[in-house]
C-alpha positions, 0 to 999 in steps of 0.5 A, a space after each residue: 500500500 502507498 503512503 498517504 501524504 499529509 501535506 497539502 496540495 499545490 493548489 491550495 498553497 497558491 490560493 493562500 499566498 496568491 495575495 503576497 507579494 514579494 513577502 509582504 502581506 496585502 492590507 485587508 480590504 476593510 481597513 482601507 474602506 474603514 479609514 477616516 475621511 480626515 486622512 484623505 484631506 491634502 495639507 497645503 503648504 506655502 514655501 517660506 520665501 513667499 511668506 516673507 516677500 509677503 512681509 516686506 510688501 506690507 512693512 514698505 506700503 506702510 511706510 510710504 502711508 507714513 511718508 505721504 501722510 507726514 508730507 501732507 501735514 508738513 505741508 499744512 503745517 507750512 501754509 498756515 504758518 505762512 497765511 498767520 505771517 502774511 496777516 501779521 507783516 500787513 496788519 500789525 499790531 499798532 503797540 508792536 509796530 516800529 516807526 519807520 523815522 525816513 517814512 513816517 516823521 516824528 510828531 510834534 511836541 504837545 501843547 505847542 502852538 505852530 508858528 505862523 508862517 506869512 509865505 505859507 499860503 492856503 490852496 488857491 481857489 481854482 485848485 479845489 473842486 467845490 460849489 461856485 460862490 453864491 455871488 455869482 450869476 445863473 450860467 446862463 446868464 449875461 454879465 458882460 459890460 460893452 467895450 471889455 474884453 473876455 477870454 473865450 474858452 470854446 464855442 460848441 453845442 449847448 451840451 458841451 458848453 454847459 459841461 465845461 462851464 461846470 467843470 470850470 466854476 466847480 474848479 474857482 473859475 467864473 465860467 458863463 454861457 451865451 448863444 453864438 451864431 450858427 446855433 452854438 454857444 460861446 463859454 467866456 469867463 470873468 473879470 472883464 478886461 480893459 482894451 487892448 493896449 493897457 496892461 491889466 495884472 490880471 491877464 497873466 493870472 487868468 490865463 494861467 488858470 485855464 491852462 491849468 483848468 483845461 489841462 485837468 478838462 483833457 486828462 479828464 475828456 478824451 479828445 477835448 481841448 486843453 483850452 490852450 487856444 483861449 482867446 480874448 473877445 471884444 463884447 459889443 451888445 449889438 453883436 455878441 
């Protein structure tokens, strides 16, 4: 009779090692199925180099804020000082504000009378602007005597003679309006004069008040006379 064998069968080696592999046993397939859902989860990692760029950018935004905001306060700083300047050089404190010896001259003493001084003489007349006098006649008006002389200033309409006629009465000097021929009018002004031949002191004076008069009449109307061509007129009554 044969010996009966006790080991096992080929086959059934196969099936209990067919799932090594190289000599290391396979996981069981509950413990892969039975495994937590947290393990699965990937770890994100930033490398150290970005963390740090990251830094730098954040340190040096911050201090250009830091420049700007310090510029902007230096600079507000600046123009309030200088507005507080401005008001101070021109409205000075009337206690804090030195006297100036070549601009403003010294006042004079207390409870001293001024000398009178018999040279110094008031403005004349015709050089201040004011009202006529009241003894003097309407400007229409006709006070001319026969055979004397008038100085005549212009003959023109009757608009422009009553303005300059104004402008000289208002200015001291006695101006009057009469019609002229060819419907215009004639501004002579007072004293009369003698005839011609005599010498009267009062011509030279007259005539250098309107020249003066006529001057301030161009600078003031453009296009007008200077009133330079004054001239002397004979008044007869049957002629004007």
């Amino acid at each position: 009779m044969s010996k009966r064998s006790f080991k096992p069968p080929l086959y059934e080696l196969m099936n209990r090692h067919g799932d090594h592999r190289d000599g290391v046993p396979a996981p069981p397939r509950h413990a892969v199925e039975d495994e937590p859902p947290s393990a699965l989860v990937r770890t994100v990692r930033i490398p150290a180099g970005y963390l740090l760029l990251a830094a730098a950018g954040v340190a040096v935004l911050g201090l250009l804020v830091y420049m700007i905001a310090f510029r902007l306060g230096e600079q507000a700083a600046r123009t309030e000082f200088d507005r507080r300047f401005l008001e101070t050089t021109e409205n000075p404190a009337p206690a804090s504000r030195a006297a100036d010896p070549l601009l403003e001259p010294p006042a004079p003493p207390r409870n001293r009378t001024p000398p009178s001084d018999a040279h110094t003489a008031s403005p004349a007349p015709h050089e201040r602007v004011g009202s006529p006098p009241r003894s003097w006649g309407p400007i229409d008006s006709d006070p001319r005597h026969a055979d004397l002389y008038y100085l005549v200033l212009a003959e023109t309409r009757r608009e422009g003679a009553w303005r300059l006629a104004e402008f000289c009465r208002q200015r001291g000097l006695e101006a009057y309006v009469t019609p002229s021929n060819n419907k215009r009018f004639r501004v002579f002004v007072l004293p009369g004069l003698p005839a011609e031949g005599k010498v009267d002191p009062r011509e030279q004076p007259l005539r250098d008040q309107v020249f003066r008069i006529g001057d301030a009449w161009k600078a003031q109307h453009a296009g007008e006379s200077n009133l330079r061509d004054a001239y002397l007129r004979r008044y007869r009554p049957d002629s004007g």
